[in-house]
N, C-alpha and C positions, 0 to 999 in steps of 0.2 A: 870232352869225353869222346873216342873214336869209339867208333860201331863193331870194331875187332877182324878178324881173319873171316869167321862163322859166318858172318853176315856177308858180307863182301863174294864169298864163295857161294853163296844162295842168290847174290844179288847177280852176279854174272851168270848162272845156272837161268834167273827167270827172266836175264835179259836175252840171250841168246835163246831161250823157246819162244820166246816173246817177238822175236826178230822173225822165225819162222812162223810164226801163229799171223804176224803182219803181213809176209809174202802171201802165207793162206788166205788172209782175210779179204785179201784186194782178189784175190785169184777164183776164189769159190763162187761168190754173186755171179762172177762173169760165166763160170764153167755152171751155173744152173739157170743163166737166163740166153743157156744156150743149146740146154735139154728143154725147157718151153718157155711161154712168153704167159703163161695164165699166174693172175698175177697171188692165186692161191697157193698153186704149186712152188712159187720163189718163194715165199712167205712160210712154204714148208720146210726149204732149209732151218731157217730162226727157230721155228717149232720143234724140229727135230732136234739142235745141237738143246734147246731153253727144256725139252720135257726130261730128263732126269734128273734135273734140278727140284722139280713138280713132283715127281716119282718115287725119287732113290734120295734125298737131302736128307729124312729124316733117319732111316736107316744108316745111312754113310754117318750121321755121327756119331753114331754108337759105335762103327767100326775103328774110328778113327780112335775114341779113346781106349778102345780096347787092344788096339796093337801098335806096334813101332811107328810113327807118326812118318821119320825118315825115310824107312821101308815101302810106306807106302805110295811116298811121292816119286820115290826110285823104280816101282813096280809098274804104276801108272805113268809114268817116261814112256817106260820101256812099248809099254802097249799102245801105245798112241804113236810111236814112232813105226811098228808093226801094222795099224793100220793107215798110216799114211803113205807107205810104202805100197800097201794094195792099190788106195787109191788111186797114186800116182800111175800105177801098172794098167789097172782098169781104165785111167784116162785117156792112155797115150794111145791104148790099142782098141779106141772105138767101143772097149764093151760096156764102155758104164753108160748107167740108165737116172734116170732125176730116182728109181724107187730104190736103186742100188746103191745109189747116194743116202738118197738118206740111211738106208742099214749101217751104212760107214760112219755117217755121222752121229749116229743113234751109239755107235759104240765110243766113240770121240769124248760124246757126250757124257756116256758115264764116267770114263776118266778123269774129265774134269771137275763133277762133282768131287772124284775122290780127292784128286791133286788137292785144288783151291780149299776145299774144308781142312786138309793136310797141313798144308803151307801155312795158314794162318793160323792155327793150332799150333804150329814148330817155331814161329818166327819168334813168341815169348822168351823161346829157351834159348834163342842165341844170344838176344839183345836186352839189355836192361829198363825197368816199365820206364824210366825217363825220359830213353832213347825210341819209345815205340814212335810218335808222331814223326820226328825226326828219319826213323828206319823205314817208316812206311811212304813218305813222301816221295821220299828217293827212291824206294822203291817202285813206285806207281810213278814216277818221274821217266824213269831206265823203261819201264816196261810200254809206257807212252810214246817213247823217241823209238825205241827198235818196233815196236807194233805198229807205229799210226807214220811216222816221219820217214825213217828208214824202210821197211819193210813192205808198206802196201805201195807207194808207186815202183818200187822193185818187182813186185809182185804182179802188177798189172802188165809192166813190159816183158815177161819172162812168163806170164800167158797165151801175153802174140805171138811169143817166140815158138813155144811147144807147150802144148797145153798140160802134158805130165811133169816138167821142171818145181815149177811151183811147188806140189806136192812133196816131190821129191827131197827139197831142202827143208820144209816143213820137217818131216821126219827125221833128218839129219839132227836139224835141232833138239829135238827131244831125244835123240840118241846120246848127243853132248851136255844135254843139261841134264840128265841120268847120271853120267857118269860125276858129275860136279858137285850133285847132291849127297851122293854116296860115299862122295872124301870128306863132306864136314865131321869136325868131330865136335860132339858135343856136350859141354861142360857135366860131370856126373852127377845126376840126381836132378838135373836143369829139366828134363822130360819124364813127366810123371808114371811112376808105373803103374801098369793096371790091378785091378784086386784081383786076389784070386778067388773069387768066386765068382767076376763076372759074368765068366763063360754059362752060368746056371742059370742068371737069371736070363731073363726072354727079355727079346726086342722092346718087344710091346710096352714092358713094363719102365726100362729104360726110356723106350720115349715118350712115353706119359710122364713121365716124373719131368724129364728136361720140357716137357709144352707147357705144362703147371709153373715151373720156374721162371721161365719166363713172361709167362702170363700175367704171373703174380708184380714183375717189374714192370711196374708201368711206363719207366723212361724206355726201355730197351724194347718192351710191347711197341710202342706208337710208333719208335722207330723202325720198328720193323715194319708194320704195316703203310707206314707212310713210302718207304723206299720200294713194297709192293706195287704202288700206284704207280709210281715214279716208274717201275721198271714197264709196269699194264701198258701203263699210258705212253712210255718212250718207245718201247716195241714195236706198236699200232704203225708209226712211220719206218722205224729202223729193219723191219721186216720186207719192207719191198723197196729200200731205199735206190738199191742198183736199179731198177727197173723205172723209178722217179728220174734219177738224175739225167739216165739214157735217153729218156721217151719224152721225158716234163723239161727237163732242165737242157735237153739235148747234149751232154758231154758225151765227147770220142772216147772207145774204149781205151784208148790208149791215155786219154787225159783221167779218165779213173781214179788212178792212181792220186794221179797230183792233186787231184780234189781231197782226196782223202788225207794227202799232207799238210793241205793248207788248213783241214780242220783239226790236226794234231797239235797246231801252234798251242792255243790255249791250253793244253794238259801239258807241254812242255812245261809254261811260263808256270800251272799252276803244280805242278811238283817241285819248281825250283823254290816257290813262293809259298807252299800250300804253309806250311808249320810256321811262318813268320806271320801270313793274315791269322792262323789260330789267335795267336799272341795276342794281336794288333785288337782284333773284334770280338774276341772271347769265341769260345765252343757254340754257344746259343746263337748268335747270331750269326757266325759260319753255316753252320746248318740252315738255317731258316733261306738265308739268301740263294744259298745252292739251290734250296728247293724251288724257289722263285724263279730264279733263272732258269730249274729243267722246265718249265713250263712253258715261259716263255718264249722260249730258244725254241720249242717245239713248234709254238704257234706261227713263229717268223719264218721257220723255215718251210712250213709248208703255205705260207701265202708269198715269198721269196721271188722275183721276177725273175733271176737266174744264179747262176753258182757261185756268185761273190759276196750273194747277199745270205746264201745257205752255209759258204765258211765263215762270216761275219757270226753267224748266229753260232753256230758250232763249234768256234771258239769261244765262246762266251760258255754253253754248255761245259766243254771240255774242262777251263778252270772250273766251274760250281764240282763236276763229278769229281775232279780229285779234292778239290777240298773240303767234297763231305766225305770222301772214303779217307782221308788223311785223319779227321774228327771219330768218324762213324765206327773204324775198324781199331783206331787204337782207343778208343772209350770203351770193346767190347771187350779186349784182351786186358783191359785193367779191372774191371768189373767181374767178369766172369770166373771160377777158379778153374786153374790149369788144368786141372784132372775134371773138369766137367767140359772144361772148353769145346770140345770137340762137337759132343752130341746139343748142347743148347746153342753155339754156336750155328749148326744144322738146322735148329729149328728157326732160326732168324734168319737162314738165307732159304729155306723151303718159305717163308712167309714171304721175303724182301727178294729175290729172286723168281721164283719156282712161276710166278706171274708172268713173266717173261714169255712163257710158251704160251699163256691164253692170250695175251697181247698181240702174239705172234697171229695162231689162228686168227683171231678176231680182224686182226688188220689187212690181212691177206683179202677178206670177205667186204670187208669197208672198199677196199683198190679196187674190186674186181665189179661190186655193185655200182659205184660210186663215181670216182676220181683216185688217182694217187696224190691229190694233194689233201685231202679231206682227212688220210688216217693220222696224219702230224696236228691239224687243227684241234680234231678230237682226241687224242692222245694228250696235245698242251694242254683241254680243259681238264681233262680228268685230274693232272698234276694239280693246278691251283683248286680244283674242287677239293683234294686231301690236301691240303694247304690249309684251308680256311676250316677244315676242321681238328687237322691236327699240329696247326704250327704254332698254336699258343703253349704248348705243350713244354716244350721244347725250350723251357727258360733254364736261368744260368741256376737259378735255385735249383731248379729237379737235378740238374749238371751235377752241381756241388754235393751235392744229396748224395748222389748213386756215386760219384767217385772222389772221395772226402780226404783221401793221403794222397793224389796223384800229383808228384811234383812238378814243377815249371819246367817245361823241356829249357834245356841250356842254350844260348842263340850259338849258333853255325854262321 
């Protein structure tokens, strides 16, 4: 069974933002540990883009089921291509600051809440629930190879070049994956409409009902909270990692980049692979291992004698993260209903994400008291400490339980 036109058209839309989000993501570390060297304020990037997730998640899903789902990833394109455009402007010409950065970022940020709760939310209506594992592998496969392969050692030579370029293409991209989005068209009745009485009832009340919902599912609770740690605990290092590799690891700015390719292998290999190991090891034990591995992977790399033994680790990471988001996101999109998706969807990434920002603080404050290699140590324990309390959890019965008609994806 092919994936259709619909998808295909979203899949090249979030590959080419994904290409420029790559160039950005090698190019930003270096443009704020070049506004200062404290290793709170680098740390405040991660904080800055992770805190509307913290913020705005539970909100943003009420939005999302309330209005055109399409619309709104076309909207938030649009805005994020507008402020990267600033960006780019304020870089080239001296006047950005690390605190004018973060405003920039802090707006970045909320687009992204909006997009990503959008996108996942939309991607039921194009693709059929058989082909979700399958749509989303490749999906997060495409978004791996232009983000992490492609794009960030692009990224890092085209910062020595001139420091506003980078930015520049960033925007570009989300100028072109706007327009990409806005040509699907989408099968009728495939995207639920909202009630009309919505608009009357209040936030509040909307996301109390969707935190009870979820609350109440215990399989989709623990997972949420578990992929919380995961994210606390990954952060801790992934928040001043540029300033680790430069200063700890000694890599050239110019080698940056290529570090950052050599850690992209694994999410290659495991978007090619991720919905074949589903298969192979079942959902339960897919999960459980990822989570093992974020741990691990943490611990190695921040006691790692140099960059060989941090891409060693980091691939390993990269396959476990796509094969529990390959698991994790199309179990939520079977589970969940369409016309709820949106807002208790929010509530599982304000749990399972929104961490990210205290992670971020918190690790900033660990580098700066400490070592930069101590926030990856303590980060990898915090992963296996929710491990050992929530990976028994996590068996193929609760599986089966929570998603009882969800058919064999078809082998590819």
């Amino acid at each position: 069974m092919t994936l259709g036109h619909a998808y295909w058209r979203q899949w090249l839309a979030s590959t080419i933002s994904n290409l420029g989000d790559g160039i950005n993501a090698a190019a930003m570390p270096l443009l704020a540990i070049s506004l200062t060297h404290d290793s709170r304020l680098i740390a405040g990037v991660a904080l800055t883009i992770s805190l509307p997730w913290f913020a705005l998640a539970l909100p943003v899903g009420v939005v999302v089921d309330r209005y055109n789902r399409q619309t709104l990833m076309v909207a938030t394109n649009a805005v994020r291509c507008i402020l990267y455009v600033g960006l780019a402007i304020t870089a080239a010409t001296g006047i950005l600051n690390i605190w004018l950065l973060y405003l920039l970022l802090l707006g970045v940020g909320i687009c992204e809440v909006l997009f990503d709760s959008s996108a996942q939310a939309f991607l039921p209506a194009i693709v059929d629930a058989e082909q979700l594992p399958k749509a989303n592998g490749r999906m997060y496969m495409a978004e791996t190879i232009a983000n992490f392969f492609l794009g960030q050692p692009v990224g890092a030579v085209l910062f020595a070049l001139a420091v506003g370029i980078p930015f520049g293409l960033d925007a570009a991209s989300f100028a072109v994956a706007a327009v990409l989005v806005a040509s699907i068209r989408v099968r009728p009745g495939a995207l639920p409409t909202p009630k009309t009485d919505a608009p009357n009832k209040s936030f509040g009340d909307e996301i109390a009902a969707s935190v009870r919902w979820l609350w109440r599912h215990r399989l989709l609770r623990t997972m949420a909270i578990m992929l919380g740690a995961a994210n606390l605990g990954g952060t801790l290092g992934v928040s001043i990692f540029v300033q680790f590799a430069l200063e700890t690891l000694h890599v050239n700015e110019h080698w940056y980049g290529a570090l950052l390719a050599l850690m992209a292998l694994g999410a290659i290999l495991g978007g090619l692979i991720g919905d074949r190991v589903v298969r192979r090891l079942g959902r339960s034990a897919s999960l459980r291992v990822s989570f093992i591995a974020f741990g691990l992977a943490a611990i190695g790399t921040g006691l790692s004698p140099n960059y060989w033994f941090v891409a060693a680790f980091a691939f390993v990471e990269a396959v476990a993260t796509i094969l529990w988001n390959v698991v994790s996101v199309s179990m939520r999109q079977q589970i969940i209903p369409s016309e709820l998706f949106g807002r208790i969807n929010s509530v599982y990434r304000w749990i399972g994400t929104g961490s990210a920002a205290i992670g971020a603080l918190i690790g900033g404050q660990i580098a700066y008291y400490f070592d930069l290699r101590t926030p990856f140590v303590v980060g990898g324990a915090v992963i296996l400490v929710a491990f050992a309390f929530g990976g028994r959890l996590l068996s193929d019965q609760r599986i089966d339980a929570a998603v009882p008609a969800t058919p064999t994806p078809a082998a590819s």
